[in-house]
Structure formats: C-alpha cells, structure tokens
C-alpha positions as CSV (number, residue, x, y, z in Angstrom):
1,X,0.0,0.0,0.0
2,X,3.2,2.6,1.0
3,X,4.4,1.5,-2.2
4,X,1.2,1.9,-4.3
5,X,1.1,5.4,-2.3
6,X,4.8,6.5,-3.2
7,X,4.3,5.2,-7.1
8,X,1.2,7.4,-8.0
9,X,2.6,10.6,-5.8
10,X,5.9,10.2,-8.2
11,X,3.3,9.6,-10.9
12,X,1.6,12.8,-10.4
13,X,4.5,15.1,-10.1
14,X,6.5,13.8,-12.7
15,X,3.3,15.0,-14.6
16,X,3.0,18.8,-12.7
17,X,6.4,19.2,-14.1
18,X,5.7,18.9,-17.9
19,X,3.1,21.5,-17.0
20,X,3.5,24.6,-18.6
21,X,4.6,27.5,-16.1
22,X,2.4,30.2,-15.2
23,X,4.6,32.9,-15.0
24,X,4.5,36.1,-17.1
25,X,6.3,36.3,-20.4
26,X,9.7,37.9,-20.5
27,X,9.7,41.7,-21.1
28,X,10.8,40.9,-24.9
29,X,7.8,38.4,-24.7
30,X,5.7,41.1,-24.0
31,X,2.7,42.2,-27.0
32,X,3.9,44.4,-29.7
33,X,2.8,48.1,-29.1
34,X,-0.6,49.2,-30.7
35,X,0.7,52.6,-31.4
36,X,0.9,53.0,-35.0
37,X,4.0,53.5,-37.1
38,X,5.5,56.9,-37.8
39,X,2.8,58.3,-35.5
40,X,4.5,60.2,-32.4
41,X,3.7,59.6,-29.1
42,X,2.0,61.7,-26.2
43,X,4.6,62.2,-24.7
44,X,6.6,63.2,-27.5
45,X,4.1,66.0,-28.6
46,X,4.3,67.0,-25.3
47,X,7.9,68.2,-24.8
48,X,8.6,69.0,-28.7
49,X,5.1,71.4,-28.4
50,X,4.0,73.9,-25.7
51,X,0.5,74.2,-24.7
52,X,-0.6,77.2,-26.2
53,X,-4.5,76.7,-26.1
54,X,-5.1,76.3,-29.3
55,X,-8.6,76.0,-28.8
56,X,-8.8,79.6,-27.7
57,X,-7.2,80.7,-31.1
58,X,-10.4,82.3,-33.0
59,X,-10.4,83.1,-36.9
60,X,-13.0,85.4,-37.6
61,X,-14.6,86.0,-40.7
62,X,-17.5,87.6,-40.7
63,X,-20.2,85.6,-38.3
64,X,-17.9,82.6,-38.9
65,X,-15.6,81.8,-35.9
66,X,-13.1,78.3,-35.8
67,X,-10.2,77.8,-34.0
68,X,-6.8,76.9,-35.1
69,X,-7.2,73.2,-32.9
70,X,-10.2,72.7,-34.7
71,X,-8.7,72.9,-38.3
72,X,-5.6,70.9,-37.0
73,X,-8.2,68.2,-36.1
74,X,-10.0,68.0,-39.5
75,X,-6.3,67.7,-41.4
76,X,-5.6,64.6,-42.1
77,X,-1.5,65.7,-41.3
78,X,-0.5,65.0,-37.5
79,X,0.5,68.3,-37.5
80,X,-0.7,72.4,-39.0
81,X,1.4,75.2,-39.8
82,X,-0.6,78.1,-39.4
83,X,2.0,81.0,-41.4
84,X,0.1,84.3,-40.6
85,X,0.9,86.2,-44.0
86,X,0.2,89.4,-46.5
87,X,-1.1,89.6,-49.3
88,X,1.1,92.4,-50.3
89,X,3.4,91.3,-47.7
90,X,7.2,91.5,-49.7
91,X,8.8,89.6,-46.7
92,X,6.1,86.7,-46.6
93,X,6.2,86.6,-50.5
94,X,9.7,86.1,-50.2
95,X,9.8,83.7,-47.7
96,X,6.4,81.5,-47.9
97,X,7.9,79.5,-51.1
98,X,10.5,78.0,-48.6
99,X,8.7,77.1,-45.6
100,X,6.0,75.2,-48.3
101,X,9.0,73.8,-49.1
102,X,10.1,72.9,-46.1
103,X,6.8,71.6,-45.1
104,X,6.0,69.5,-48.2
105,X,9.5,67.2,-47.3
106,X,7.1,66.0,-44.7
107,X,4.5,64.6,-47.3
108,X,1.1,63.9,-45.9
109,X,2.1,64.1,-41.9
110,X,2.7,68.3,-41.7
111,X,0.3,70.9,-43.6
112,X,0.5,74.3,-43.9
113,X,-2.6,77.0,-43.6
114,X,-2.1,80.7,-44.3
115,X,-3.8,83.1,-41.9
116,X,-4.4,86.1,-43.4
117,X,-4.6,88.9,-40.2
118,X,-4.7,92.4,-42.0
119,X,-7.9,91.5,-43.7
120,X,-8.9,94.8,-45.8
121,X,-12.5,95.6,-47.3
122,X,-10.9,96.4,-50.8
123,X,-9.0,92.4,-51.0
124,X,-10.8,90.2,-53.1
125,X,-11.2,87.0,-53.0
126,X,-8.5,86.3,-56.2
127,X,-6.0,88.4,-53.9
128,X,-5.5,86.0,-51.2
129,X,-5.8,83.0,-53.9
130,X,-3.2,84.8,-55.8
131,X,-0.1,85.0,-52.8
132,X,-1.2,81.3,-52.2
133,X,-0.8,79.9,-55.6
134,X,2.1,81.9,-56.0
135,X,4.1,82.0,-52.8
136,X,2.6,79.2,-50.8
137,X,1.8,76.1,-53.2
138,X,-1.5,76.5,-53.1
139,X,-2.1,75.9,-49.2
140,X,-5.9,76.6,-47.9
141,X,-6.2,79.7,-45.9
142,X,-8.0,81.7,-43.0
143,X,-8.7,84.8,-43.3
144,X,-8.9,86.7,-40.0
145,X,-11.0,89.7,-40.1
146,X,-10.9,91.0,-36.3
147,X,-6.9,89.6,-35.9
148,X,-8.3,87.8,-32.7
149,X,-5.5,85.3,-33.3
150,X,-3.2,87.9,-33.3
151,X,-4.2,89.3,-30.2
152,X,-4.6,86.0,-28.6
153,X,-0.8,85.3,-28.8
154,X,0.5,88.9,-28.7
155,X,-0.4,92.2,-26.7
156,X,1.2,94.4,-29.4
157,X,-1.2,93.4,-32.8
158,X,1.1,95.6,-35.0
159,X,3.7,92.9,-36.0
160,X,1.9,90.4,-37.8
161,X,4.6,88.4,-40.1
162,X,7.3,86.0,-39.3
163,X,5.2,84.3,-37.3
164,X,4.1,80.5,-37.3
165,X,1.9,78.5,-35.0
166,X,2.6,75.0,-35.1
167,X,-0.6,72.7,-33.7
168,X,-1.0,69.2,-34.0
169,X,-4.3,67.0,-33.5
170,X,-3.9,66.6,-29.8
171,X,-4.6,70.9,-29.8
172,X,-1.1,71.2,-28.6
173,X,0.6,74.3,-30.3
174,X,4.3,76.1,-30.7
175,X,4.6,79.6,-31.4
176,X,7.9,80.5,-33.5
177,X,8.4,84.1,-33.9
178,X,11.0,84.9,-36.3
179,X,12.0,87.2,-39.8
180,X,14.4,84.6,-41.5
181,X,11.9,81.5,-40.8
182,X,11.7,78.5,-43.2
183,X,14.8,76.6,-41.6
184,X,13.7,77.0,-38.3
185,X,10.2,76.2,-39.2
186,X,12.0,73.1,-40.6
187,X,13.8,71.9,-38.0
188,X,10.6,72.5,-35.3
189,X,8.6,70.1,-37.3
190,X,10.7,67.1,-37.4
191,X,10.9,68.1,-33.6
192,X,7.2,67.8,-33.6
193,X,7.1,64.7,-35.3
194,X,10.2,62.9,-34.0
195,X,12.0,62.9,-36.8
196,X,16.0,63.3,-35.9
197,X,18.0,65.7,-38.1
C-alpha cells in the first residue's frame, strides 16, 4: 500500500512538471505596441510642443468663428502650420515659397494654412488665392477679419509676419516668432514629429 502510495505521488509530479509555467512572459515576450507606425507619441508631442491653447485661437470672418485646434483636427497631417501672412506682404512673398518647401518634405504628416490677419474691405477673394498659388503652393487659408488670433498670442497686434503657429491634432501648439523663418520652421517640425535631423 506505501508503495502503491509512493508510485502514484511520483506519478503525479513527474506530470505537474511537464506542466507549462504560469509565470508572465519575458519583457521581450511582452505584446507588440498598438501605437501605430511613424505616429509620435503623447509624450513626444508634449515636450517637442508647448501648450498654447489652441482652442482659444479664433479666426473670424464675418459671423464665422473656428479655432486653429479645430482645423488641426479635421487635417488629415499630424501636425498644421498656421504661417500668418500678407497679401502684399514683400517679406512673406519672399519667404512663404520656402517654408512650403520645407513643409512638403514631410508629405502627408505636416500641412500648412495661411492666416491672413490684416484683412482689408478692398482684398478680393483672387488676392488672397493669388499669394497662395504663387508664394505658398496652393495651401488653404483663413482669413482673420478682427486679428483675434493675433491678439490672442500677442499684446502688441502691429507685428503680424514672421510668425508660425505650429498645432498638432492633440490641440497642442508652438509659437515661433522669427523674420528669416523657413529653416527653423524646418527643424521644429521634425521636432514635432520625431523625426532626428
């Protein structure tokens, strides 16, 4: 009977240790990540962008109000350039063709919109089309009748070129504030998106 006893105890854990173990899978055993490719992460965005409230960055025109976030969201890029420009702006016509440039190396993951902030009653419609097929290949634009933008990100209105409001989907926004722009412009959106230069 001690025998018989000893036999099927040495049976049964013989078999326990085929078992397979329970333990949890080594960290390289761990699921791949769901995050898709190329896309950059939260935390990322976070430290290559600055919360600028976005949000609370109106365009008006006429009755029609939207903010910057809310065209970043409906792009399809992961992140908008918002270039505030002139149409007779000599400075913006001279540098908008190379920060579309700059922009368009990035294909469909960076965008650029012009925000036109010195809206005049006499502009036409063709005016604003004209400096954007000619000095901004073909971007959409905004145009911003009251310059509540403007005044949203500075106290002194006057000064309305050279600057560039970078937002991506998650509302997060940069401000770069500068004459001589389309490199640095460059180099902040591969910040944004990860990309090392």
């Amino acid at each position: 009977m001690i025998l018989k006893l000893i036999t099927t105890s040495a049976v049964l854990l013989g078999f326990a240790s085929c078992m397979p173990s329970k333990q949890a899978p080594a960290p390289s055993q761990q699921p791949p990540s769901t995050q898709p490719p190329n896309q950059t992460s939260d935390q990322t965005s976070k430290t290559a962008l600055k919360e600028i409230g976005a949000s609370k960055l109106i365009v008006t025109r006429g009755s029609s109000k939207v903010s910057f976030a809310d065209i970043a969201k409906q792009n399809a890029a992961e992140l908008t350039v918002f270039q505030f420009s002139g149409p007779d702006c000599e400075p913006c016509m001279e540098h908008s063709p190379g920060v579309a440039r700059s922009i368009a190396k990035y294909g469909s993951r960076a965008s650029m919109v012009v925000v036109f902030p010195n809206a005049i009653e006499s502009y036409t419609t063709s005016r604003y089309q004209t400096f954007t097929s000619n000095y901004a290949a073909n971007a959409p634009y905004v145009i911003d009748d009251t310059r509540s933008a403007l005044k949203a990100i500075r106290a002194n209105a006057t000064q309305s070129f050279g600057l560039y409001v970078l937002v991506n989907k998650s509302g997060l926004g940069q401000i770069l504030n500068m004459d001589d722009a389309y490199t640095q412009v460059d180099s902040a959106v591969a910040a944004a998106l990860g990309i090392q230069k």
